[in-house]
Residue, then its C-alpha position, 0 to 999 in steps of 0.5 A: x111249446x106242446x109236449x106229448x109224453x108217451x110211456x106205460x110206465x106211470x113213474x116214468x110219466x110223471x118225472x117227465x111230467x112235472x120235470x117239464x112243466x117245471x121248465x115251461x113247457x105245456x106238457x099231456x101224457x098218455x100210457x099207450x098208443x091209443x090215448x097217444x093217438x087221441x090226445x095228438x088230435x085234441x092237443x097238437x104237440x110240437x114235440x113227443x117224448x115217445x117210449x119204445x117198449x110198450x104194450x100193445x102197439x109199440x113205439x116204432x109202430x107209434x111213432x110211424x102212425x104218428x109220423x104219418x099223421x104229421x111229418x112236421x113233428x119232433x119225435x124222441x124216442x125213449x129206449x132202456x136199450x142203446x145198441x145199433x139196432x134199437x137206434x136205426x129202427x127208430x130213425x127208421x120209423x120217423x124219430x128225430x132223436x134218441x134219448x136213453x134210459x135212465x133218462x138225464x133230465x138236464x140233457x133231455x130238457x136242453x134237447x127240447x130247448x134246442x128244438x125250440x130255439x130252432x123252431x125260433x130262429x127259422x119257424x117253417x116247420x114249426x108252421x108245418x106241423x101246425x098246419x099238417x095238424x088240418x089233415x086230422x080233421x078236415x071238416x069244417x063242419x060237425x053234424x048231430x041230430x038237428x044240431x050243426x057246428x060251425x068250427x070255422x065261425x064258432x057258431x052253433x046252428x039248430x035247425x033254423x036258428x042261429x046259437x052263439x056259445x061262450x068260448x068254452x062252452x062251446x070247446x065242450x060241445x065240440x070235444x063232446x060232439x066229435x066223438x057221440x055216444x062216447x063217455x067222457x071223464x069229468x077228469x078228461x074234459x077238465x084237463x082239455x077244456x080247462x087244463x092247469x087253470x084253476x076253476x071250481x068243482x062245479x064249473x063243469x055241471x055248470x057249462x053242462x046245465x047252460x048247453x042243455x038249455x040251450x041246445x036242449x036237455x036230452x042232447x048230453x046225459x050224465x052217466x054217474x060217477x063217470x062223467x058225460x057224452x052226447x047222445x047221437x040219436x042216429x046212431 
């Protein structure tokens, strides 16, 4: 089960983070509506643990967005605030659940089992909010320079010819070529190509040196310190 946490509060993050993850659950969290938004495209949650008091874009403001993207998803909201309004705003907005602070984290985790023992037991809208997920990114096909990403078939066409990629090279170049020209963390590409596996400090330079002698040496430039991007020429 994927879980989403969304909350601006880092001590709040990672209770929940570590809570969750102790109980089983596949769990990413991001402090504020933009990385909530992003991740919800490169993760796919089943369910999100959403906080209504941020900066920015709000909660409620968050939770239709997201609400939008995907109505088949499980939405908690998570408010210090318990009064009438709070809650019919939050319904209101799309959630499914309310879950107050301080949170009880036995009840909040016996919460999630219930919706997964749900989902179980009658897996249509587990199937829904999967399959809403492809109103996200409905092409097939990414396009950049000479090069052509075939997500369908997993291969890489360029040019003419015809480059088949291992698994997660592959994943690199597609996180990489969804977004050109965008700097991606070492952190970043870590934790969604590689997530909780353990793998050498090295293995990102690695797959990076194999994708450019591939698809060429120009087409992903280091920025120092930082980590990677694709260059969209143009662009």
């Amino acid at each position: 089960m994927k879980i989403l946490v969304v909350d601006d509060e880092n001590d709040i993050r990672t209770i929940l983070d570590y809570n969750l993850k102790l109980n089983g659950f596949n769990v990413k969290c991001a402090k504020n509506a933009e990385e909530a938004l992003e991740l919800n495209e490169e993760f796919l949650p089943t369910i999100v643990i959403l906080d209504i008091m941020m900066d920015g874009i709000d909660g409620i403001e968050l939770c239709k967005k997201l609400r939008k993207i995907n109505p088949s998803i499980y939405i908690l909201m998570l408010s210090a605030s318990s009064d009438d309004y709070t809650k019919i705003k939050s319904y209101e907005a799309g959630c499914d659940d309310f879950v107050g602070k301080p949170i009880k984290m036995k009840l909040l985790v016996n919460k999630i089992k219930a919706i997964q023992s749900r989902l179980i037991k009658s897996p249509k809208r587990l199937e829904h909010a999967l399959n809403n997920y492809s109103n996200i990114a409905p092409n097939t096909i990414i396009k950049i320079n000479d090069i052509r990403i075939d997500l369908d078939s997993y291969v890489v066409h360029i040019g003419d010819k015809i480059c088949e990629l291992p698994k997660k090279q592959f994943e690199l170049l597609v996180m990489l070529a969804k977004k050109p020209n965008k700097v991606f963390t070492r952190e970043k590409i870590y934790d969604s190509i590689w997530g909780d596996s353990v793998v050498g400090e090295r293995t990102l330079d690695v797959h990076i040196t194999r994708l450019r002698n591939k698809l060429g040496v120009n087409l992903i430039k280091s920025v120092k310190g930082v980590g990677y991007k694709i260059v969209d020429t143009n662009n």
